[in-house]
N, C-alpha and C positions, 0 to 999 in steps of 0.2 A: 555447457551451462544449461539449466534447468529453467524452459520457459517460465514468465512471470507469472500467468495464471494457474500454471503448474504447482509452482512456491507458496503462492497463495493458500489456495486451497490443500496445501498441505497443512500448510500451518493452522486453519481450520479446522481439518479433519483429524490430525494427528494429535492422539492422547495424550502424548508423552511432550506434545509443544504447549507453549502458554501463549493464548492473542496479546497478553498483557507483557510480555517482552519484547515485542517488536513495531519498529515505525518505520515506515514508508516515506521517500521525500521521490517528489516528482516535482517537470519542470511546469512552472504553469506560465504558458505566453504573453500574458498581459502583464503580469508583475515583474515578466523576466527574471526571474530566480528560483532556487530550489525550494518547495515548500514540503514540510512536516507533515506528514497526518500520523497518529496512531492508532496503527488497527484494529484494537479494540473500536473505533471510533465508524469504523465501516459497517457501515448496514447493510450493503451484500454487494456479491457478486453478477453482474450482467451482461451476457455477452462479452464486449473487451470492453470493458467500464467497472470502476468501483463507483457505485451509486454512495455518496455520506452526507452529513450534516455539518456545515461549518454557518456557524452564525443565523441558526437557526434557516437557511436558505437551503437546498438539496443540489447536489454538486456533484457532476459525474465528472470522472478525471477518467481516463482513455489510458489504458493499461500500456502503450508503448510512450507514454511520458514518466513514466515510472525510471528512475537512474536510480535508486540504491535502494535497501532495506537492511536495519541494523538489527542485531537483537542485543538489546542492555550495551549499545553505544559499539557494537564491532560489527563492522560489514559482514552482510554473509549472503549478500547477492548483489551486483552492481551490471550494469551492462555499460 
């Protein structure tokens, strides 16, 4: 399997991928459950952290709470 920030930044860099197909659901410990983000929605990459914007606050999620990413609703990476 194909580390996460490997994935990532492919999807990033890769021409022939669209950011706009694909979401991310990571676990986030306070709410205990899997949350959503769409990657369009990420403002970048940091170290191991996706730095984004949720309710206008800046929210870094830590790249090994990442469990799946879909493209147009089919896995196509889960750990």
């Amino acid at each position: 399997m194909i580390p996460i920030k490997d994935f990532l930044n492919k999807i990033k860099w890769d021409s022939n991928l669209s950011e706009e197909d694909y979401t991310i659901y990571y676990f986030d410990r306070i709410e205990n459950k899997l949350l959503e983000l769409r990657y369009k929605d990420i403002k970048r990459l940091e170290g191991n952290f996706i730095i984004t914007n949720i309710n206008n606050k800046e929210i870094n999620v830590p790249l090994h709470r990442i469990r799946k990413v879909e493209k147009e609703g089919v896995v196509v990476w889960q750990r």
